[in-house]
C-alpha positions, 0 to 999 in steps of 0.5 A: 097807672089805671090799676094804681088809681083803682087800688087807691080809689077802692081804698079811699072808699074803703077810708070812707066806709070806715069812718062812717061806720066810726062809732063817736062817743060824747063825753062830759069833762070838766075844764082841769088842767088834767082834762085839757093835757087828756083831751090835747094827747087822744090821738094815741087813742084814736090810733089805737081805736080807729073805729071810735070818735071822740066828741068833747063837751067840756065845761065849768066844774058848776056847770058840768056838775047841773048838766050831767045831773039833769041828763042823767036822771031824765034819761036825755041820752046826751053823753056816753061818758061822763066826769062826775064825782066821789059824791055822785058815785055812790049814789047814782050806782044805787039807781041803777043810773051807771053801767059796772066797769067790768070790761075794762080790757085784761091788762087794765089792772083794776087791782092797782087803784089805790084802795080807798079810792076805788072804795069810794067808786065801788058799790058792792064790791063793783067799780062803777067809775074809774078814776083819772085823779085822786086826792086827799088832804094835808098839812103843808107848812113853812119849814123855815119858819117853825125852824125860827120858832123852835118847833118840829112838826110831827108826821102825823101832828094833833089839833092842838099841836097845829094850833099851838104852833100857829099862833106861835107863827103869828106871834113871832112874824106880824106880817104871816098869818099863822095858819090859812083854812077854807072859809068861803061858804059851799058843800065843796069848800068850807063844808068839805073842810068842816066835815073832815075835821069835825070827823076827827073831832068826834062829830058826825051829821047824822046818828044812826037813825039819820037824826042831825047831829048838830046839836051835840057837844061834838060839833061844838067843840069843832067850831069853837076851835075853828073859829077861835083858832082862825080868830087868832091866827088866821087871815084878815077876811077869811070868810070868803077864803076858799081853796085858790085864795088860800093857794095864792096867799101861801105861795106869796109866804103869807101862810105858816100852815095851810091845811088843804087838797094833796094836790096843792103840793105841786102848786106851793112847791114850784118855783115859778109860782111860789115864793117859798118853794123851797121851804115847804114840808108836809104832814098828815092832817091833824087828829084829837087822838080819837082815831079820825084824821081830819083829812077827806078824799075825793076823785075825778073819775069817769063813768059810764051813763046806764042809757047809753047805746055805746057801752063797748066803745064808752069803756074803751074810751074809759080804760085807755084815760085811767091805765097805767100806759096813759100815766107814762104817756104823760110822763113821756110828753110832759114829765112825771111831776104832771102826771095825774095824781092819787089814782094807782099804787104803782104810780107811788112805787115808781122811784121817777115820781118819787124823784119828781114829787118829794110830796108823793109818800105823804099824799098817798099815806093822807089817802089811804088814811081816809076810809068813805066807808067808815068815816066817822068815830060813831057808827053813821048810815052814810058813806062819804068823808067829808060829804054824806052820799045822799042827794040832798047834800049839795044843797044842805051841805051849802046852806050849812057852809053859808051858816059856818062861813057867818060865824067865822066872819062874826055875823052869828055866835057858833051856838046860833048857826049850829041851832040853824045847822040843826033845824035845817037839816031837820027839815030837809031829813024830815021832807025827804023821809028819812025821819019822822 
């Protein structure tokens, strides 16, 4: 018995031993639903990396996006690991502020992140974020209701067509609102919406020389149809409509089309939120023939601050929460429907996501559609779809969305908030030294 409770106290101390040497890593999340499923199953982490702690900072998208910024940019040394942005990417690599991802482990597969996704992560030719959710956007409209009005929605459907067919809806049923688009004024709601679709219309912010580019006949011809198209066909109070009122007005059947992020797909087609789960098809988000959809990408991903002391333990971390073995552990714990969307090929090969999301080939075809790095129809200095990979953008990309939001509620004329548009991001180009 004496030797027994040697061996067992001298492995006890040993437990102990080994904890305290456990490396913990703190890591800055966003309050999605895919961060809490993450944060819920890191138990299979920790087994399978007993010498690494995990320490959890999650916060409100806004919230996140303030902290991580202030943090990393004044050196604090706060988080190891960090969920930022297809915005933030791009830029922060460039100041040298991210680490590469180049120690992913042998069986990561970096390969199989689907490509557009990765090029938004990447900086000459290096990943500096890997990505746990990805998307893009579509149409999504009421089968049923285009079947009353005699009309088929093409795969791949122009402006024109859209907007024929929602006034149509309207026409034909008083109380559905023919097509529901983002309003609410911000660079990640109505901004992102405008951009994509200007993109397609031919219209870019800024020329080659970071001249703004509002004053050109381009973004007219985007916010005259916007505008008009909302006028006729769209919500009462759309100004103030962003991603989650449009979300609940069409799962309540008030929309004919709605015209937002992939992910909305498994959200309008569950019937235990959506009145019209059943009826809802999909398809590519519209063009003008000029060779741009007016669809954008984005990805939640996580990256690595240069200033940490825990690289090692950071990028293990980071390989276990965007590997193809954590997408089947979803799947086994809470089905294929919820596993992390847009992130890897082999995820839209598998023929049990397929079965589970019948909207699964048209998000990855909106996705591969996008190109960060080629955004535009005119040739632009800038990557990013519907954002511009500079620091001044958060805060220019909101103060034209407020502008946009304005004239969609009928407090300005289209030519007066886009001559705002213009002065303003002449302004702040000319402040920051990018013109002259």
């Amino acid at each position: 018995m004496k030797l027994k409770s040697l061996i067992l106290g001298l492995c006890g101390a040993s437990a102990l031993a080994f904890a305290a040497h456990a490396e913990t890593i703190t890591i800055a999340t966003v309050n999605n639903g895919d961060m809490i499923r993450m944060q819920k199953l890191t138990d299979d982490f920790t087994a399978k990396n007993p010498d690494v702690q995990l320490q959890w900072v999650t916060l409100e998208e806004n919230v996140l996006r303030e902290r991580v910024t202030t943090d990393i940019a004044t050196k604090g040394g706060q988080y190891d690991v960090m969920t930022i942005g297809t915005y933030e990417v791009p830029i922060w690599a460039k100041q040298q502020w991210l680490l590469p991802l180049d120690n992913l482990g042998a069986d990561y597969d970096a390969a199989d992140i689907i490509p557009a996704i990765a090029g938004g992560l990447s900086v000459d030719g290096k990943l500096y974020a890997a990505p746990f959710y990805g998307e893009s956007s579509f149409v999504m409209y009421r089968k049923d209701l285009f079947e009353k009005a005699g009309l088929t929605m093409p795969d791949a459907p122009t402006w024109e067509f859209v907007a024929e067919a929602a006034r149509k809806i309207k026409a034909d049923n008083p109380d559905v609102n023919g097509i529901c688009l983002r309003g609410k004024a911000g660079w990640g709601e109505n901004t992102a919406f405008l951009t994509a679709t200007a993109n397609s219309f031919g219209a870019r912010w800024f020329d080659e020389n970071w001249q703004p580019q509002f004053d050109q006949p381009e973004w007219k011809a985007t916010m005259d149809f916007y505008v008009k198209l909302m006028t006729d066909a769209g919500p009462q109070g759309a100004s103030s409509n962003g991603f989650n009122e449009n979300l609940a007005l069409f799962q309540q059947g008030k929309c004919g089309m709605w015209i937002d992020a992939t992910v909305a797909a498994s959200f309008v087609s569950n019937p235990k939120d959506s009145v019209v789960a059943d009826k809802v098809g999909y398809a590519l988000a519209p063009d003008s023939g000029l060779g741009k959809r007016g669809n954008w990408l984005w990805a939640w991903s996580l990256a690595i601050p240069a200033g940490t002391q825990k690289a090692e333990a950071a990028q293990k971390f980071v390989s276990w929460a965007t590997s193809k073995a954590y997408l089947e552990l979803v799947a086994s714990k809470e089905g294929w429907a919820n596993v992390p969307p847009g992130t890897r090929t082999s995820l839209y090969e598998n023929p049990e996501y397929q079965k589970a999301a019948p909207f699964a080939k048209m998000t990855l075809d909106s996705i591969n559609s996008a190109d960060p790095t080629k955004p535009t129809v005119k040739p632009v200095p800038y990557v990013g779809v519907q954002f511009v990979a500079i620091p001044e953008f958060q805060g220019l990309g909101t103060t034209v969305g407020q502008l946009f939001s304005a004239a969609l509620a009928g407090q300005m004329s289209v030519d007066d908030a886009l001559a705002q548009a213009q002065a303003v991001s002449v302004r702040e180009m000319t402040r920051g030294g990018y013109i002259k």
